[in-house]
N, C-alpha and C positions, 0 to 999 in steps of 0.2 A: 584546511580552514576555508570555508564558505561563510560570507555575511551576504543575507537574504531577507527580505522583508524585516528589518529591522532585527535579526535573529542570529545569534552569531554561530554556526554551527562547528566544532575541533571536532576533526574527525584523525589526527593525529594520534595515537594511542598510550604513546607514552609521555606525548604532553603534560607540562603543570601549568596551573594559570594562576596567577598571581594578579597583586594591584599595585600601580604607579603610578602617581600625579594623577590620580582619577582614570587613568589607564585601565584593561584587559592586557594582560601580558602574557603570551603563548607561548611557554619556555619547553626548550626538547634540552635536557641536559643542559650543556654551557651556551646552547645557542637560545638565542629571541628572534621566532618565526613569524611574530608580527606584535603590535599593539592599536586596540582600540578604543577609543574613546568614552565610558561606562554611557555616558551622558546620550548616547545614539542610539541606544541598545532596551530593548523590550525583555529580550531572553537569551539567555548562553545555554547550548546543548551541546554537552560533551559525551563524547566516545570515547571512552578509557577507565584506568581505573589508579591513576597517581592523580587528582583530584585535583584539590584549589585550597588556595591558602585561606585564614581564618578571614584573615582583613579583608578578601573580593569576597567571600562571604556578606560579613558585615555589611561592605558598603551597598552589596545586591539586596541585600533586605531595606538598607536604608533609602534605597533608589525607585523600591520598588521592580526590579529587572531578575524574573527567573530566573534561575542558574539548576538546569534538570541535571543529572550525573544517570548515564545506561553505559551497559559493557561495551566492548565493540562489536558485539553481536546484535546491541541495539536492544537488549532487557534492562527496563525500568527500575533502576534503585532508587532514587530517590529526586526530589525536588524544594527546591527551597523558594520561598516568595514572599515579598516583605505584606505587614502586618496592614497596611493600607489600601493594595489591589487585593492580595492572594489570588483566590480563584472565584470568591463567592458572587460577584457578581454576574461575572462570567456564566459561569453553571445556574446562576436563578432564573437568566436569559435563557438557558438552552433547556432547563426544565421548563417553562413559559412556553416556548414555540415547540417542543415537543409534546405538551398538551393540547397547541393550539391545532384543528384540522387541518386549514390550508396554507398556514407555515410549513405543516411539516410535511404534509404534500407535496408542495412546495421545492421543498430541499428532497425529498423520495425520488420523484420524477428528475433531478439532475443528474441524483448517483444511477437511478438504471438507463435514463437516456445516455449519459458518460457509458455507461457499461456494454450497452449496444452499439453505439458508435465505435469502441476499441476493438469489438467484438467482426463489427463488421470491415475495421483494418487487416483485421489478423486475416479473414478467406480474402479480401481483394488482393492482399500484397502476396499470399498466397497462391492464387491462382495466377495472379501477372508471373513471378518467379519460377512456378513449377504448373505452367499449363498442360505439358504431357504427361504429369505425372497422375492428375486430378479428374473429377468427371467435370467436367466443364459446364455442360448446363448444370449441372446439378448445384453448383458453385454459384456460377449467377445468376438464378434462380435466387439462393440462398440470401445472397446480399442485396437482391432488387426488395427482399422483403424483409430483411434489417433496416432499409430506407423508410420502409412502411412503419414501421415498428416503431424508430424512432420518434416521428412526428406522432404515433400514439403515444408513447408514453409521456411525450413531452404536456402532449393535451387530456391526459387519464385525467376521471372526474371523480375518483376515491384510491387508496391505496390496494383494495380487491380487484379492481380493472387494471390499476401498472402493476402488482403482482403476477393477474393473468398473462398480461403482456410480455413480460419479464422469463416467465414461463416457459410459453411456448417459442419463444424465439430462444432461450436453452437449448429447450428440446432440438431446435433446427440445427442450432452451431453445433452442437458434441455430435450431430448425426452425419457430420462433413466435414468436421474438423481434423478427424483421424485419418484422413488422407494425406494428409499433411507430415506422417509417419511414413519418409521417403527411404527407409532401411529399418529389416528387419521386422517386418510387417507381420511377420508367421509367429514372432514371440511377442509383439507390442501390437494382438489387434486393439480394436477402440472403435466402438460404435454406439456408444451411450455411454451417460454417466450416471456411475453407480454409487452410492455414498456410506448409505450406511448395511453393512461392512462392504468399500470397496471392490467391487473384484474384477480381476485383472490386475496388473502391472503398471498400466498407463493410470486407471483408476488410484493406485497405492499411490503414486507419484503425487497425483492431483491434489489428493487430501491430504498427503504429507505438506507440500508447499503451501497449499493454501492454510492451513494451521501454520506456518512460518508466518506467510503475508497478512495473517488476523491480531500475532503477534506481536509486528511489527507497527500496526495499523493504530492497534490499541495504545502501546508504549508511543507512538509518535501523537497520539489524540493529550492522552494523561499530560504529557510536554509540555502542552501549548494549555495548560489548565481546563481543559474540559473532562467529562465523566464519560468514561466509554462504557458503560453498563447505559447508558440512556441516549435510545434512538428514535428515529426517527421513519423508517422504513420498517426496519426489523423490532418486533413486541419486546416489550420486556420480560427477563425470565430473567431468575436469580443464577448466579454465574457465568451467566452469557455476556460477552461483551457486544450489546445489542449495535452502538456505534462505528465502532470497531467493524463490525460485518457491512453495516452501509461502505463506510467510506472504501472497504475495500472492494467494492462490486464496480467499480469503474477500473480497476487496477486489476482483476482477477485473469483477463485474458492478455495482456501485455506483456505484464510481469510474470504471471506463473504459469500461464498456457505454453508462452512462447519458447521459455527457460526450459519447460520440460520436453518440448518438441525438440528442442536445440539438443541436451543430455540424448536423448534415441538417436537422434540423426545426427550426431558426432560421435557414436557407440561410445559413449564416457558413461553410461550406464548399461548393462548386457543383461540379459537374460537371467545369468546365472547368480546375479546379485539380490535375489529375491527367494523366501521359500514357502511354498507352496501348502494350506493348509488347505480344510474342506472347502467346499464350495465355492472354489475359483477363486478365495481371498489367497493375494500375496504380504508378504510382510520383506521389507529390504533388510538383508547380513546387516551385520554390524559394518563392517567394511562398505558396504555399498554407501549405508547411510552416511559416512564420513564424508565417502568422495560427495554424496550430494551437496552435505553441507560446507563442505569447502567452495562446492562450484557454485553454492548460493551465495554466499560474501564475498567470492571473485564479482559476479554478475552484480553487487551491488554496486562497486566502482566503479563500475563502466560509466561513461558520463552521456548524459543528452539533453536538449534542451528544453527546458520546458515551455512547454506552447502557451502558456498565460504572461509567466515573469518574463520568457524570451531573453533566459540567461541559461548558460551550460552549469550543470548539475549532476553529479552521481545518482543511478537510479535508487540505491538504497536512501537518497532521499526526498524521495518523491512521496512516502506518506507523511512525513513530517512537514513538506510544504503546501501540501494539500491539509493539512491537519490546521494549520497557519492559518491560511485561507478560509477554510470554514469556521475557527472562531474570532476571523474579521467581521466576516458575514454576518457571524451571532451578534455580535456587539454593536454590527451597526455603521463599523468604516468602510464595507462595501454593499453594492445592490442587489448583489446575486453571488452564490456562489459559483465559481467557475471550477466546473468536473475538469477533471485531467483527460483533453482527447489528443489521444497520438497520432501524427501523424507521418 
């Protein structure tokens, strides 16, 4: 159980929630794991799937206070919201400053300056930890010009110059980053990144977790009532969840770069968990793909703190609080949005 910006998060699984005296009551079987006050609360996001009684139903609509229901995997079932907020204000705001240019600029240049900034944690902590392992100029080289990068994107004068930007500073991290692959080098090389189709192994990984982290990104946007088909960075296209891919461009190297470097270099992933079709595309066994995604809901518990709220958190909820945050932003209760930078 986490209560966070006004948000109550049950991350217990087999919790019920019920309502007393205007209570949230977090019931595991015969025990009461807490109670909170409905009157405090913006939104309840639960993780499970023994639900909630009619009456916190009821009185969440009557309150106006969210109450989202996802698995514990964190896929979106449903949401409930009373008949006086819902969402539509919300989202008239976020369609507004996604047609406006330098709103949504604005917000563009946060998620990829967030993005480069994480980007350029990952080869500093990197190179400090495994300097013999690395090319060392080549490394800081790499980050003296993520420094550069940053302050451009932060200052880009259209969405085609921080696209540019965004780009070619890609292109540098995946061309340095694959050093960072300290075992087993000769079956996990990695020297670019290849998308569509994959190929390689470190490639398959890449694109596997990042469709996990666009999933998760999306389901934590929906949550917090905004539309994740409409962005801001990324065009709209029908079936894309265009928002969903912003918000997760700050989160891409932390979360999924690092998770899959960690899987190779704790060999919890082999070689032989993948097979091999034409033209250097892998696909992961059945079995491989299991262990991944066990070790992906392990890795979301891990707890750390986040550098804005500067409270300890699971990382699997980091796009839900980041999701929070940005439709403060939209509404108006904060001045800026604040990227997730790790430090």
């Amino acid at each position: 159980m986490r209560h966070l910006l006004n948000t109550l998060f049950v991350l217990t699984e087999d919790a019920y929630l019920s309502l007393k005296d205007e209570n949230v009551v977090i019931n595991q079987n015969d025990r009461i794991l807490g109670q909170i006050p409905l009157i405090t609360l913006e939104n309840i996001v639960y993780f499970g799937y023994k639900g909630a009684s009619p009456a916190l139903m009821g009185a969440c609509t009557k309150r106006s206070v969210g109450l989202c229901f996802l698995t514990p995997r964190g896929r979106l079932l449903a949401r409930i919201s009373g008949e006086s907020r819902g969402n539509v204000l919300l989202r008239r705001k976020q369609y507004r400053l996604a047609d406006d240019k330098e709103g949504s600029l604005s917000l563009a240049r946060n998620f990829i300056a967030g993005k480069l900034f994480n980007s350029k944690v990952i080869l500093s902590r990197g190179l400090r930890d495994h300097r013999m392992s690395v090319d060392e100029k080549k490394f800081t080289d790499t980050i003296h010009d993520f420094s550069t990068s940053i302050n451009c994107a932060r200052a880009a004068k259209d969405k085609d110059t921080l696209r540019g930007i965004e780009g070619n500073a890609a292109h540098q991290y995946f061309s340095v980053v694959g050093e960072l692959i300290l075992r087993n080098r000769e079956s996990f090389p990695f020297y670019e990144r290849v998308k569509r189709p994959p190929e390689g192994r470190v490639n398959a990984m890449l694109s596997f977790a990042y469709t996990l982290l666009a999933h998760d990104c999306a389901s934590a946007l929906e949550s917090v009532g905004l539309d994740a088909y409409v962005g801001f960075l990324h065009t709209d296209r029908s079936g894309r969840v265009s928002l969903a891919l912003d918000l997760m461009e700050e989160l891409r190297s932390i979360i999924v770069d690092r998770f899959v470097l960690s899987l190779i270099n704790r060999e919890m992933i082999k070689s032989d968990h993948f097979t091999a079709s034409e033209n250097n595309v892998f696909r992961f066994t059945d079995d491989a793909k299991r262990k991944f995604l066990t070790a992906w809901q392990e890795k979301k518990k891990e707890e750390i703190r986040h550098p804005f709220l500067k409270e300890k958190i699971p990382w699997g909820l980091v796009p839900y609080t980041q999701a929070l945050l940005l439709a403060r932003y939209i509404r108006g209760d904060l001045n800026g949005y604040p990227a997730f930078l790790w430090k």
